[in-house]
VOKELO-120602 format. One line per 3 residues: number of its first residue (from 1); their letters; for each residue y, z, x of N, C-alpha, C. Coordinates in steps of 0.001 Angstrom, whole numbers, plus 500000, padded with zeros to 6 digits. Layout:
<pts>
NUM) a) Y,Z,X,Y,Z,X,Y,Z,X  ... .
</pts>
This chain:
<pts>
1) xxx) 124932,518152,316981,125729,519382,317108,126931,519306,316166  127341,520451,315663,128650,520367,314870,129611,519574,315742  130737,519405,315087,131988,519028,315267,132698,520278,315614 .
4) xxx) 132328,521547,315197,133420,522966,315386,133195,523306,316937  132268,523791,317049,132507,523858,319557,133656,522332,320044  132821,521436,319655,133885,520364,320062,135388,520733,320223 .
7) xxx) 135442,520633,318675,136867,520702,318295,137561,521868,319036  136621,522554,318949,137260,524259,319421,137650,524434,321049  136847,523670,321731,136954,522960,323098,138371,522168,323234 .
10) xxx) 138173,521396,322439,139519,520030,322793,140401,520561,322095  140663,522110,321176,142513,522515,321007,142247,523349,322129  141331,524148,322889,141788,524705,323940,142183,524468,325017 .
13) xxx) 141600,522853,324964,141864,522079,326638,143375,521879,326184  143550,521360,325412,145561,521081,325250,146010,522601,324920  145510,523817,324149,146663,524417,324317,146574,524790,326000 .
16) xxx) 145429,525350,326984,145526,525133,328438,146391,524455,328842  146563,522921,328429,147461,522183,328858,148729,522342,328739  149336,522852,327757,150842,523354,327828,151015,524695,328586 .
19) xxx) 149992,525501,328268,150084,526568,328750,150468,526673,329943  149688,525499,330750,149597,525750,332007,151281,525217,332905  151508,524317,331832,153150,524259,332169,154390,525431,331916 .
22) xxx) 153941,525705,330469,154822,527385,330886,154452,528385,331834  153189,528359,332365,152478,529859,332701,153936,529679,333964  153814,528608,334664,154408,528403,336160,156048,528815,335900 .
25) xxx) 156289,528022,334596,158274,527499,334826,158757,529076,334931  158110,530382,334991,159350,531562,334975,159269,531430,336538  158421,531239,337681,158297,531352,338954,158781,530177,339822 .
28) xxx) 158814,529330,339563,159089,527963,340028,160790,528053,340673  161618,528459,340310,162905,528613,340586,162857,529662,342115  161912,530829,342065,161655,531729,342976,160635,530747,343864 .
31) xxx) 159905,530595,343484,158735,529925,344445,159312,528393,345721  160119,527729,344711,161043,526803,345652,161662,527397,346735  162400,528635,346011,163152,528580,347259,162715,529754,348090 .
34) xxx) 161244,530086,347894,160813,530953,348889,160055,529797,349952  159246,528611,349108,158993,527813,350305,159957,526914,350574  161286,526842,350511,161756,525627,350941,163313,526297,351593 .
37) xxx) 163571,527418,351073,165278,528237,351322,166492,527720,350436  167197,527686,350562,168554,526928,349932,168775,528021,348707  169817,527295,347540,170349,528519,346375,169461,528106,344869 .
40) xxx) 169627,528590,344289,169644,528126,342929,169758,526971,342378  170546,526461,342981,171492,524945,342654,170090,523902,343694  170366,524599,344521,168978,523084,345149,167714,523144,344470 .
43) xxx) 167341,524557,344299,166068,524752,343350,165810,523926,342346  166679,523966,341733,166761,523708,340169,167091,521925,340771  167526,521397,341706,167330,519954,342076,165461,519498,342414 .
46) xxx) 165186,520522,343302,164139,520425,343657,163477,519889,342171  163222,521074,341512,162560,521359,340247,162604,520155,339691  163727,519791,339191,163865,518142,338658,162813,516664,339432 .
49) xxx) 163116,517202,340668,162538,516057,341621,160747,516414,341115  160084,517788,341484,158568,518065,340925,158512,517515,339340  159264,517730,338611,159083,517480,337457,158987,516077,336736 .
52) xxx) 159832,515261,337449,160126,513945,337398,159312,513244,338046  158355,513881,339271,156957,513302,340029,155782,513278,338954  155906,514330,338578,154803,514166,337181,154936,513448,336115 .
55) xxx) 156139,513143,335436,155756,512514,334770,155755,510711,334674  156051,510305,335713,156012,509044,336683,154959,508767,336766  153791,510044,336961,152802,509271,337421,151956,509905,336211 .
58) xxx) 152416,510385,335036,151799,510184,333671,152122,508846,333325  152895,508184,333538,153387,506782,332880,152757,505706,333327  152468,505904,334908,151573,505230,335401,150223,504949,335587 .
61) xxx) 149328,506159,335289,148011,506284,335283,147594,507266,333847  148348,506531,333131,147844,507373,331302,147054,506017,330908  147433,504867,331208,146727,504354,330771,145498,504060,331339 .
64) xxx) 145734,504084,332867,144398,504121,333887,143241,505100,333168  143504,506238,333154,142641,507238,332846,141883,506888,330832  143095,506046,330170,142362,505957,329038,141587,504982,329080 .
67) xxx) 141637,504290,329638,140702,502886,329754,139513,503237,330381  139576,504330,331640,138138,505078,332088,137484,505914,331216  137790,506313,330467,137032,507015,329345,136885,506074,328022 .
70) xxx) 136954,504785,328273,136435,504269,326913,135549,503723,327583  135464,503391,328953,134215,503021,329987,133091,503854,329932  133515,505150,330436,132540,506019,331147,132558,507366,330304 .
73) xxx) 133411,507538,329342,133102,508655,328006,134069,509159,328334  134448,510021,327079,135541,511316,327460,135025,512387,328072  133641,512965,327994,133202,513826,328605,133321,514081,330070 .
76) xxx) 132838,513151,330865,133049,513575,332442,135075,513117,332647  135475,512927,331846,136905,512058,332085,137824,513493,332128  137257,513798,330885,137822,515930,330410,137471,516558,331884 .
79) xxx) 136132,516400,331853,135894,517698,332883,136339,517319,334067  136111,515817,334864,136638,515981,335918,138147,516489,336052  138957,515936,334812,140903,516617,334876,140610,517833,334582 .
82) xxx) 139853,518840,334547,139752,519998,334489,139359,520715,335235  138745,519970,336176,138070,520333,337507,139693,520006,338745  139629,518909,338256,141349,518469,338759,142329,519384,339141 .
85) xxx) 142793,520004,337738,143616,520708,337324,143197,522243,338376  142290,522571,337610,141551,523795,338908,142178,523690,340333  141866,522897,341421,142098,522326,342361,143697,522446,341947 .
88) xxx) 144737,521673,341193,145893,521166,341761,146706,522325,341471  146121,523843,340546,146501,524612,340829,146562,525975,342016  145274,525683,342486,144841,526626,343782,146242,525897,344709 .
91) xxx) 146166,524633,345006,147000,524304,346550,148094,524723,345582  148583,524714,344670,150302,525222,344709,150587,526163,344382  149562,527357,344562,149167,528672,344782,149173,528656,346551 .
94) xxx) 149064,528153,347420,148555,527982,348685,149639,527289,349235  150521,526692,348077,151092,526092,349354,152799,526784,349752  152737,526088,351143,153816,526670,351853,154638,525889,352232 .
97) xxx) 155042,525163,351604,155907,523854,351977,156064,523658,350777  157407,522376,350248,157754,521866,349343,157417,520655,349108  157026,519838,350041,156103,518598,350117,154809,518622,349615 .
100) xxx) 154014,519689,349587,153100,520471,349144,152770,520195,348012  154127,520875,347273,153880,521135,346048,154541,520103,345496  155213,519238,345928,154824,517578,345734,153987,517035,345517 .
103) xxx) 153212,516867,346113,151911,516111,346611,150998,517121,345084  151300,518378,344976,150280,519242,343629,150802,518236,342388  152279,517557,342134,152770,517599,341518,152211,515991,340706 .
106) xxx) 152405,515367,341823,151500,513797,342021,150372,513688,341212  149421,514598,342255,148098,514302,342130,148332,515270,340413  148642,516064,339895,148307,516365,338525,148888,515899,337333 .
109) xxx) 150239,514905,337905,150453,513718,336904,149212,512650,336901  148944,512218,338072,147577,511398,338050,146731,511255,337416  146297,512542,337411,145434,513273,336595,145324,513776,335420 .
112) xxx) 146563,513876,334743,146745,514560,333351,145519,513959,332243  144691,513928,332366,143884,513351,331432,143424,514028,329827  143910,515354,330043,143299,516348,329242,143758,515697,327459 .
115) xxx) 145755,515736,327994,146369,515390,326630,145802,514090,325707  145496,513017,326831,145295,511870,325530,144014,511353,325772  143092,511811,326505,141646,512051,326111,141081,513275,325234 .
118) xxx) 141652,514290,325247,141494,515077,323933,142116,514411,322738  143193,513458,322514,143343,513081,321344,142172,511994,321431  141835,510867,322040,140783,509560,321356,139240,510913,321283 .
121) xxx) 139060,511597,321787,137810,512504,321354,137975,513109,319742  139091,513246,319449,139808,513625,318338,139149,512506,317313  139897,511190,317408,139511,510091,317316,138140,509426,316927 .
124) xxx) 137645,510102,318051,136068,509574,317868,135422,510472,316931  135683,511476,316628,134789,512972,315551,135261,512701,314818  136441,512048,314165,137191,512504,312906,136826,511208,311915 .
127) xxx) 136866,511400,310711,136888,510552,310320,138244,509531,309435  138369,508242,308990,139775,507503,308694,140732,508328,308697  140607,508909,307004,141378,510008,306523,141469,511430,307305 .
130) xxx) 140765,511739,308131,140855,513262,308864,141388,512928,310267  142221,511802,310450,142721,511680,311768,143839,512344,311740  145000,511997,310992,146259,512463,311411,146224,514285,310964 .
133) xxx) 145604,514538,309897,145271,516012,310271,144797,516859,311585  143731,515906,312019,143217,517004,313001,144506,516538,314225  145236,515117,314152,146406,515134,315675,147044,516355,315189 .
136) xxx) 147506,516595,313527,148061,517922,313732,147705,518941,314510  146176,519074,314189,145591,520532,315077,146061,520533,316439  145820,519561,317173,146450,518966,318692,147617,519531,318996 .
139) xxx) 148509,518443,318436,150342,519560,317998,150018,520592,318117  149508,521405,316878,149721,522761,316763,149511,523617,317518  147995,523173,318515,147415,523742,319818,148684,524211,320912 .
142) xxx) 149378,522487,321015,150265,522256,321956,151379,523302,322109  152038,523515,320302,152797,524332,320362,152851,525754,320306  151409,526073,320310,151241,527604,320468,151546,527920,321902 .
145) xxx) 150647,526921,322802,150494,527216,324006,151844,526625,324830  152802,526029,324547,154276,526403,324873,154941,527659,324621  154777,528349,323270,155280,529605,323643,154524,530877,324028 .
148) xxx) 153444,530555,324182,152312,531664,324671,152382,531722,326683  152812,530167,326945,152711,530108,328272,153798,530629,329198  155045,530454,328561,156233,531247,329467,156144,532478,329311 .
151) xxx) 155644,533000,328169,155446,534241,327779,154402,535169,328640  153699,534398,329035,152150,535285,330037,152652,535048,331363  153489,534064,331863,153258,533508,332961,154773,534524,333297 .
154) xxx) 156214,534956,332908,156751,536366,332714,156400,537201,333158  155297,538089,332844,154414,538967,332738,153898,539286,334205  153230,538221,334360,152167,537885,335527,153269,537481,336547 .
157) xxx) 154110,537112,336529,155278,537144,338001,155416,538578,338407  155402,539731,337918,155564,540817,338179,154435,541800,339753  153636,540037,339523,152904,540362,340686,152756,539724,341618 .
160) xxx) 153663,539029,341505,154340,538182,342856,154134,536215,341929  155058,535664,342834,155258,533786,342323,153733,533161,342190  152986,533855,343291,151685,532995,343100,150949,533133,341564 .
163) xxx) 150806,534194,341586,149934,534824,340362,149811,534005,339387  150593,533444,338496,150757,532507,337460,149834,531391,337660  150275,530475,338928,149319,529718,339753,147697,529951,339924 .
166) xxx) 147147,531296,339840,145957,531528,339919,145517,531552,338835  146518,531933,337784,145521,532545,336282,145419,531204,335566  146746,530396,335552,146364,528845,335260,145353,528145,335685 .
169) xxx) 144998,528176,336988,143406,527586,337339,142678,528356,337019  142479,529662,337034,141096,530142,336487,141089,529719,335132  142427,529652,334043,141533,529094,332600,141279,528078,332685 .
172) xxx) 141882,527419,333348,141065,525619,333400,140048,525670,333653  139340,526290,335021,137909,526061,335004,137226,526899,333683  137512,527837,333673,136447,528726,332554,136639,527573,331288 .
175) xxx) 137698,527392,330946,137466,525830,330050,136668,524802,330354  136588,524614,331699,135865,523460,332231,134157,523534,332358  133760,524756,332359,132740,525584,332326,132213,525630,330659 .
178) xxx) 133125,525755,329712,133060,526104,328288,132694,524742,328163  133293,523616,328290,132953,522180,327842,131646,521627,328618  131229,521908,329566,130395,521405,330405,129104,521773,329521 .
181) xxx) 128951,523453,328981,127836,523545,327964,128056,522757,326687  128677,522691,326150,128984,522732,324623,129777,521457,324252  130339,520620,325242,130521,519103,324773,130117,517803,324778 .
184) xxx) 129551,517369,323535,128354,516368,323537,129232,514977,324103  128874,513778,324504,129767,512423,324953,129678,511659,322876  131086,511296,323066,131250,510108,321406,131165,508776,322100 .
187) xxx) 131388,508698,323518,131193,507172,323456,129869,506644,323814  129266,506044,322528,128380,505198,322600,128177,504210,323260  126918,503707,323517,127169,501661,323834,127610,501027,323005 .
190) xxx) 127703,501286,321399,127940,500766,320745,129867,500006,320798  130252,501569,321593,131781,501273,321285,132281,501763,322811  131403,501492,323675,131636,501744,325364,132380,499829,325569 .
193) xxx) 133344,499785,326065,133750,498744,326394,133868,498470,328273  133977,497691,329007,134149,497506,330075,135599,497653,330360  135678,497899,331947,137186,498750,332794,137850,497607,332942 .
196) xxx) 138763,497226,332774,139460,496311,333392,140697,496159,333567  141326,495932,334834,142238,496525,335684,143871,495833,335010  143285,494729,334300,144330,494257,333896,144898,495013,332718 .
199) xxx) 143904,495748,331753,144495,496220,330940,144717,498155,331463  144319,498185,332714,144536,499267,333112,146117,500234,333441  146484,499434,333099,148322,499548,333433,149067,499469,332340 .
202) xxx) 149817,500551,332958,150951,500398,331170,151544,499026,330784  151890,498253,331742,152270,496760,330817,150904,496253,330244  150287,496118,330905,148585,495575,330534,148253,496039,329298 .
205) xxx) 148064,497857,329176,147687,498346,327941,148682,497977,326789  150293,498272,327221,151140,497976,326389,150597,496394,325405  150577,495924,326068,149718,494156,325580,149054,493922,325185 .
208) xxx) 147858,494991,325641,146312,494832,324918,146828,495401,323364  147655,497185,323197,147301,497475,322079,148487,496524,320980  149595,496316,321752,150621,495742,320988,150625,494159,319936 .
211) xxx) 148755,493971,320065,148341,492950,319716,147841,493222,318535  147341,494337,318104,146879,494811,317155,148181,494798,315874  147293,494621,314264,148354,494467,313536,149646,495554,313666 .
214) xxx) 150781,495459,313607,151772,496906,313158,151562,497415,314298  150864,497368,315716,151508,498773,316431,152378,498306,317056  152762,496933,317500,153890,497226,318549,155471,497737,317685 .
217) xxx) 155444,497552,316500,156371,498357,315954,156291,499533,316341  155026,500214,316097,154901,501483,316056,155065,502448,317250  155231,501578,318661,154726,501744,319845,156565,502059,319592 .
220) xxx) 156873,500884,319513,158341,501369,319595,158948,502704,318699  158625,503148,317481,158639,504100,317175,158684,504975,318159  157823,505454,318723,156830,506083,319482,158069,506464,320669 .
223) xxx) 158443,505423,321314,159406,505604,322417,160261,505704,321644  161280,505431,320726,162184,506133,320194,162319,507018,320001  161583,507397,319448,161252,509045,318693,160742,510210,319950 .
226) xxx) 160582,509674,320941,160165,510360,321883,161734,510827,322889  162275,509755,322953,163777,510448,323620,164696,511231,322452  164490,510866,321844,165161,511756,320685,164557,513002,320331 .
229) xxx) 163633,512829,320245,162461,514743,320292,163138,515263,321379  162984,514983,322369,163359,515390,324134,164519,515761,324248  165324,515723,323149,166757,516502,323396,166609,517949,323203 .
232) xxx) 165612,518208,322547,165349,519746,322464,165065,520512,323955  164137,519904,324691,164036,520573,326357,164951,520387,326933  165742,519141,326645,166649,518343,327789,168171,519649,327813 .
235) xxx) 168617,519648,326624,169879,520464,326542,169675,521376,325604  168856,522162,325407,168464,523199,324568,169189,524341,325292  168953,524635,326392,169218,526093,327272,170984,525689,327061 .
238) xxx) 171657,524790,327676,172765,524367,327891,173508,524787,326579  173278,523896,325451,173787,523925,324100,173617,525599,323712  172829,525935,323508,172813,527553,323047,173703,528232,323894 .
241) xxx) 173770,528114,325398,175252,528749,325668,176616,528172,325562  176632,527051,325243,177817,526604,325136,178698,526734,323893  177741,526720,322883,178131,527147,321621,177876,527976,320582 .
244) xxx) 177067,529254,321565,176418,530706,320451,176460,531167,321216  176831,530970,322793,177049,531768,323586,175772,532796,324345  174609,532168,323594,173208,532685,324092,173207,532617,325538 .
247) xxx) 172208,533954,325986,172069,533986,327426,170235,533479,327310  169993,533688,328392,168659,533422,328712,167441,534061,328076  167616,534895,327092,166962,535841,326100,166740,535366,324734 .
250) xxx) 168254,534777,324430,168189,535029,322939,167509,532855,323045  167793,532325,324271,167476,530816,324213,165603,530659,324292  165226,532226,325302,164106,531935,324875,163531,532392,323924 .
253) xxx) 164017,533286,322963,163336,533855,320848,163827,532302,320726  164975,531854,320934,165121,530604,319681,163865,529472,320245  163347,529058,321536,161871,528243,321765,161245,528490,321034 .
256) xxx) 160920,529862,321086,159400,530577,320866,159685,530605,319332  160585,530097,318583,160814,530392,317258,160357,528781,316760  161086,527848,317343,160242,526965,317121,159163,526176,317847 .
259) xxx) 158919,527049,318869,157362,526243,318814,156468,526872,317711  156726,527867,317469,155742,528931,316257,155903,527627,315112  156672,527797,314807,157265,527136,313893,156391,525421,313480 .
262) xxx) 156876,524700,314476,156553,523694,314584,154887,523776,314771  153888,524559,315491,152739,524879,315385,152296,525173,314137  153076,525813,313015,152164,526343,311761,152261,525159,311004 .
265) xxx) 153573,524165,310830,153104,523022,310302,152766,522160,310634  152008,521956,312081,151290,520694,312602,150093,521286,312170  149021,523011,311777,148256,522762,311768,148155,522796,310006 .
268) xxx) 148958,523640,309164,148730,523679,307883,149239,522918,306937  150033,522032,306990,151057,521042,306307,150591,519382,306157  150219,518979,307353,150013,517592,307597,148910,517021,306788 .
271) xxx) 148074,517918,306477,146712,517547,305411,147224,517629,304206  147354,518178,303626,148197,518099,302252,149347,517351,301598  149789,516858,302640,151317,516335,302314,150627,514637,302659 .
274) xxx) 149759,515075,303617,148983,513422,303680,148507,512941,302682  147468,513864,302197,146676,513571,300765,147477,513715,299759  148582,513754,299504,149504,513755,298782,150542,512506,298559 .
277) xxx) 150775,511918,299587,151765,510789,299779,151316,510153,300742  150257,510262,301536,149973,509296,302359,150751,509478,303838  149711,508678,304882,150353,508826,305993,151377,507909,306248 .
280) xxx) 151722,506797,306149,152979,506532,306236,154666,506992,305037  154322,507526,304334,155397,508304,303297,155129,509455,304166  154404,510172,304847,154884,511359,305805,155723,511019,306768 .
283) xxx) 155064,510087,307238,156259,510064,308481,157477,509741,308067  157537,508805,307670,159059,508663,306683,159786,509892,306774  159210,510782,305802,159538,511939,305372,159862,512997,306597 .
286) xxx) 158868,512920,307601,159186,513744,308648,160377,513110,309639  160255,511938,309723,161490,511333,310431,162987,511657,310174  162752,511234,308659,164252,511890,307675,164300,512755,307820 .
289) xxx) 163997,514133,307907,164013,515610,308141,164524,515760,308958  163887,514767,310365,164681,515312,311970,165668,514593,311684  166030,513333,311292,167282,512828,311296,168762,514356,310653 .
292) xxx) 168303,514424,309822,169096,516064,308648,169387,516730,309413  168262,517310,310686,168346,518636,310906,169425,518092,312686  168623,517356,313205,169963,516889,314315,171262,516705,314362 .
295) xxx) 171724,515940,312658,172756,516311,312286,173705,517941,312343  172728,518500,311537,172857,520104,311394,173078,520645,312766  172481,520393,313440,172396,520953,314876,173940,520590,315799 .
298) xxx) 173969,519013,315495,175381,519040,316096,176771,519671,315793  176720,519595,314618,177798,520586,314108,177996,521723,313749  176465,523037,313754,175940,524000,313305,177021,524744,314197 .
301) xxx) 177799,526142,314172,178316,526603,315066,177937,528301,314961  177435,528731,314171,176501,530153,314358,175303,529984,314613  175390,530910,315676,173379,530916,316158,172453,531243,315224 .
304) xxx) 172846,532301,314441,172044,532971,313447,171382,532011,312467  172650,531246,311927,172261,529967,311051,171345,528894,311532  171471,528733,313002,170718,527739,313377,169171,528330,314024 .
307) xxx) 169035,529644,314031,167561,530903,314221,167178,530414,312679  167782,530812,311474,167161,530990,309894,166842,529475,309965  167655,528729,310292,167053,526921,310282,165843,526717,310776 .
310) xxx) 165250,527238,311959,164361,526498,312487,162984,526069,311679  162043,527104,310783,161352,526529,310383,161765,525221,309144  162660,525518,308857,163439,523853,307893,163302,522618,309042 .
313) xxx) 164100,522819,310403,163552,521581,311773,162249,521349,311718  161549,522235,311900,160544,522381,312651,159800,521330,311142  160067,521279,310112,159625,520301,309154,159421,518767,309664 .
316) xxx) 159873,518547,310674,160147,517044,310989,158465,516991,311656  158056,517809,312131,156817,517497,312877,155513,517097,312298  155853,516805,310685,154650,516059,310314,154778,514748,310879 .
319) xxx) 155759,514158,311403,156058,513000,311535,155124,512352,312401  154880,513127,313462,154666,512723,315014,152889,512235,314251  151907,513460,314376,150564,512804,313733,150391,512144,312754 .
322) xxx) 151488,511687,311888,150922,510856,310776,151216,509492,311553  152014,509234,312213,152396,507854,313074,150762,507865,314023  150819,508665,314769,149063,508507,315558,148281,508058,314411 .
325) xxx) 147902,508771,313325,146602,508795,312693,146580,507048,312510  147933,506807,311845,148199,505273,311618,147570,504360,312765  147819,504898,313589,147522,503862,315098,146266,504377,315526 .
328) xxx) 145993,505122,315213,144293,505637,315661,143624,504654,314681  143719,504576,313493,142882,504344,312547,143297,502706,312630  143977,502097,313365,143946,500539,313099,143312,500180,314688 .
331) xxx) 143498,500917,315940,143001,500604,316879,141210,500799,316535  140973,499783,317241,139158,499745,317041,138478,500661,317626  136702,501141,317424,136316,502647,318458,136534,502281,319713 .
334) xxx) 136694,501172,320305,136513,500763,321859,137973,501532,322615  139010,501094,321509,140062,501159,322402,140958,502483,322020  140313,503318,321723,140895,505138,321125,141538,505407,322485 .
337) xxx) 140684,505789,323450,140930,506261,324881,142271,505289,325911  142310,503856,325629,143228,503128,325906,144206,503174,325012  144318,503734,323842,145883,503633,322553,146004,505311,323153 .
340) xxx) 145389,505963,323244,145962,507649,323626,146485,507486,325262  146114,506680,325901,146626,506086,327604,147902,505870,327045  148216,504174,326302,149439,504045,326135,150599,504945,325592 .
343) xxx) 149629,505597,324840,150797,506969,323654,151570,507936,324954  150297,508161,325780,150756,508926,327288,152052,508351,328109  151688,507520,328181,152976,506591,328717,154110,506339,328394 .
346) xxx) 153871,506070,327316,155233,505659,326510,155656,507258,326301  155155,508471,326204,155749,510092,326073,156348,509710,327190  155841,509689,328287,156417,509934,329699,157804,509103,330019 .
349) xxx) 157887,508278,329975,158774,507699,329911,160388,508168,329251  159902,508762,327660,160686,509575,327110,161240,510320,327988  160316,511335,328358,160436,512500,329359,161421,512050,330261 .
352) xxx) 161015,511103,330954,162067,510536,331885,163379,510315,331781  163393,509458,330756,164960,509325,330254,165955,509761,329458  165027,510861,328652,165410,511700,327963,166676,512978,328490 .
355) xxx) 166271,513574,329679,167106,514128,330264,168372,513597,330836  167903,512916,331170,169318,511473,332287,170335,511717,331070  169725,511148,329726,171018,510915,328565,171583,511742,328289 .
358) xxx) 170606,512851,327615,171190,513873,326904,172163,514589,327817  171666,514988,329209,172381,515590,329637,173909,514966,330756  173896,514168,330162,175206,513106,330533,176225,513111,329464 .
361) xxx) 175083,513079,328177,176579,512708,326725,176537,514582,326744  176170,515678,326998,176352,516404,326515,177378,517540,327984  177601,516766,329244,178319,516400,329821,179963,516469,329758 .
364) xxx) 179819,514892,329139,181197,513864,328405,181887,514527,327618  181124,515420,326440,181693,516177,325584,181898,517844,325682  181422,517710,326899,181801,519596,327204,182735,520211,328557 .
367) xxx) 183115,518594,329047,184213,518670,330398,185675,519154,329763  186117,519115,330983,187412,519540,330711,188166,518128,330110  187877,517343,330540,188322,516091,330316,187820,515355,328758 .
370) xxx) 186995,516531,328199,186467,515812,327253,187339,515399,325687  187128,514367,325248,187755,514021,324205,188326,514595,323095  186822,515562,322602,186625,516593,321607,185273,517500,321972 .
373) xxx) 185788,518362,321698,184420,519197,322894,183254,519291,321409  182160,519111,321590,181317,519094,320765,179914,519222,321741  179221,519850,321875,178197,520763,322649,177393,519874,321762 .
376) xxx) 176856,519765,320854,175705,519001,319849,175900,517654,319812  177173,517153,320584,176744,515626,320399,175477,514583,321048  174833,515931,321635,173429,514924,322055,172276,514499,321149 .
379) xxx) 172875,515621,320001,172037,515698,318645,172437,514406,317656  173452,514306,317746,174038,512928,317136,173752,511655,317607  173008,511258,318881,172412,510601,319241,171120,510272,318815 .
382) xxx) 170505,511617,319091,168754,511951,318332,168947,511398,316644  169823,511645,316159,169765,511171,314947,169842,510051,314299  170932,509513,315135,170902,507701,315306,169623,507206,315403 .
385) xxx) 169077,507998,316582,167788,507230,317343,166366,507605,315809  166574,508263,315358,165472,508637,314649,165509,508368,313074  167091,507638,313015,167068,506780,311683,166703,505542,311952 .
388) xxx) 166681,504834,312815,166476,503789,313285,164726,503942,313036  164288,504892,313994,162749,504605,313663,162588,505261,311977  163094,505281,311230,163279,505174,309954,163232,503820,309386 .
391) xxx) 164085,503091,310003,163709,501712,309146,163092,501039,309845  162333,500836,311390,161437,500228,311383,160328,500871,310644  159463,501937,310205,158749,502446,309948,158979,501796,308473 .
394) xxx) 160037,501981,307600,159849,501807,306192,159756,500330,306209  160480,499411,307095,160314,497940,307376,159152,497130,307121  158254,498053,308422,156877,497637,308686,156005,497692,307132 .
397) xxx) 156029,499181,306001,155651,499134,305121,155779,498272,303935  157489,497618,303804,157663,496061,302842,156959,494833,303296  156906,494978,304833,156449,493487,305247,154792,493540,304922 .
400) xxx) 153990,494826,304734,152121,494842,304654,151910,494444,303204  153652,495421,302601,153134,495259,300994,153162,493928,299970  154060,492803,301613,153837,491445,300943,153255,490357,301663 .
403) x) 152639,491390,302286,151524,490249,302918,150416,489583,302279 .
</pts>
C-alpha cells in the first residue's frame, strides 16, 4: 500500500490530538465550576490540578506505551489510544463530579499514545533523509490543530459545556474507524523487539536510549528546549496584558497567528533548508532564531510589532524536527517507538516545570515590589536556556568531526 493513507491517517491522529485539547479549554473554566461550584479563581486552580494530572502521567507511561508498540506494532497501540480517547471523552462529557474528570484526566495521560507512536510510525515509513521532514509534517499537523481547536470548540459551547466533549470523541473514533481500514502494521519480526519492564520507565528508557552515540546530549537538548518553548503557553495570556494591554481577543489572533505560522514552516521549510545545510546546521539555525526572537520578545513593547514578528519567531521551529530526525535516524528500527516514549517524557516534564518558572520570574518582575518591572523577563530566561542548547548542539558536532 502507499505511504499517502498512512501518512494521511497519522497527521490526522495528531492534528485530532491537539485539537482535542483546544476543542475542551473554551468550556473547562464553565464546566468546573458547574460540577464542582466555587469562582473563577478555584476553577482555574482546579484546571491546573486536571492539567498537571495529565501530563504526569505522560511522563510516566510515554515510555510504557513506546516500548508496547515496538513489541506489539503501532497499529493496535494507535487504535486502541483512539478507542481510549473515545471513551475518556464520553465520561467527561458524563461526568458530574470533579473527581471524575480527574480520573478522565489520568486515564488519558496514560494513554496519550497517539503523539509519539504517530511519530516512530513516521519513523518506520520514512526514509534516513525524509525523517526530519516528514516530523515537520507532525509539527505542522500539531499546529494547525491548536488553532483550529479553540476555535471549533468556541463555537460548539454555544450549545452547552458538554458539546465540545462529544464532538472530540466522535472525531477520534471516526479516525479510529479511518485507521482500522487503511493502516497497514511497520513493525516487522525483523525489528519487533521484546517488552521489558525495565526499560519500560522513563529512567529505564532514559538509559536504554542515552546509550546510543550523541543522544544523551541530545535528550538534554530536548528538555531544555522544551521549558524554554513552554514559555509561550505558560505566560503568553499574562504578558500580552501586561504589556500591550491585550484582552482575551486580541491574545487569542496573536496564538492563532502563530500556530499558523509555526505550522507553514514545520510543513514547507524543514525539507529544503535540510537539503540545503543539513540537519544539524538547521537546528543550530533554528535554535539561534528562538534565542533572537525571545530576546525581542522581552523587550518588544508594541503589540503590533510583536503581531508583524511572529512569522520571523515562528522561524525557530525548524529546530524542533531536525533534532528528532537526528535521533530517529541514529536510534535502531527496534527502538523508534521507545526514543518517541522517551521524547514524550522528557516534553512532559517540560510541561510541568515550565509553568512553575515562568510564571514565578514573570511574577518577581511584575509585583509591586518588583525591582524593574519587565513583563518579558520570562523570555530572557528562554533565551539563556536555548543558547545553551546552542552549544551543546554545536559541541556535540566538533567532538563527531574529530572523532
Amino acid at each position: 500500500m502507499s505511504n499517502r493513507l498512512p501518512l494521511i491517517f497519522i497527521l490526522i491522529t495528531v492534528l485530532l490530538d491537539s485539537m482535542g485539547v483546544g476543542l475542551i479549554m473554551p468550556v473547562m473554566p464553565a464546566l468546573i465550576r458547574e460540577v464542582h461550584g466555587g469562582d473563577l479563581a478555584n476553577a482555574a486552580v482546579w484546571g491546573g490540578v486536571l492539567a498537571t494530572a495529565f501530563a504526569i502521567m505522560q511522563f510516566l507511561f510515554g515510555p510504557t506505551v513506546g516500548n508496547l508498540s515496538d513489541r506489539f506494532g503501532r497499529r493496535p497501540v494507535l487504535l486502541v489510544a483512539l478507542f481510549v480517547m473515545t471513551l475518556d471523552y464520553i465520561v467527561m462529557a458524563l461526568a458530574g463530579t470533579i473527581w471524575l474528570l480527574l480520573i478522565g484526566r489520568v486515564v488519558g495521560g496514560m494513554t496519550a499514545a497517539t503523539h509519539s507512536t504517530a511519530g516512530a510510525y513516521i519513523a518506520d515509513i520514512s526514509k534516513p533523509e525524509e525523517k526530519a521532514a516528514n516530523f515537520g509534517l507532525i509539527g505542522a499537523a500539531f499546529g494547525f490543530g491548536f488553532v483550529l481547536g479553540p476555535l471549533i470548540g468556541g463555537l460548539l459551547s454555544g450549545f452547552g459545556t458538554r458539546a465540545p466533549f462529544y464532538a472530540a470523541g466522535a472525531l477520534a473514533f471516526a479516525n479510529m474507524l479511518f485507521g482500522y481500514f487503511i493502516l497497514p502494521e511497520t513493525v516487522t519480526d525483523r525489528i519487533r523487539r521484546p517488552f521489558n519492564w525495565k526499560r519500560a520507565n522513563p529512567l529505564g528508557a532514559l538509559t536504554a536510549i542515552g546509550h546510543l552515540p550523541g543522544l544523551k546530549r541530545l535528550m538534554i537538548v530536548v528538555f531544555v528546549y522544551g521549558i524554554a518553548f513552554f514559555v509561550y503557553p505558560a505566560i503568553w495570556a499574562y504578558f500580552g496584558e501586561a504589556r500591550f494591554g491585550w484582552g482575551p481577543g486580541m491574545i487569542g489572533v496573536s496564538l492563532a497567528a502563530f500556530g499558523i505560522s509555526m505550522a507553514i514552516v514545520q510543513a514547507t521549510m524543514i525539507k529544503p533548508i535540510i537539503s540545503r545545510i543539513g540537519e544539524r546546521n538547521t537546528a543550530i539555525l533554528g535554535l539561534g532564531i528562538d534565542a533572537v526572537a525571545f530576546v525581542f520578545l522581552a523587550f518588544v513593547t508594541n503589540g503590533w510589532l510583536a503581531l508583524i514578528a511572529t512569522p520571523i519567531t515562528a522561524l525557530g521551529g525548524i529546530a524542533g524536527p531536525a533534532i528528532q530526525g537526528i535521533m530517529s535516524r541514529t536510534a535502531s528500527d527496534d527502538q523508534q517507538g521507545e526514543l518517541q516514549g522517551t521524547l514524550t517524557s522528557i516534553n512532559a516534564v517540560g510541561m510541568i516545570l515550565a509553568p512553575l518558572i515562568m510564571t514565578q520570574i514573570f511574577w518577581f518582575f511584575t509585583s509591586a515590589n518588583a525591582p524593574v518591572y519587565l513583563p518579558g523577563a520570562p523570555f530572557l530566561l528562554s533565551a539563556a536556556l536555548v543558547a545553551f542548547c546552542v552549544i551543546l548542539v554545536m559541541t556535540e558536532r566538533k567532538a563527531e568531526a574529530t572523532a
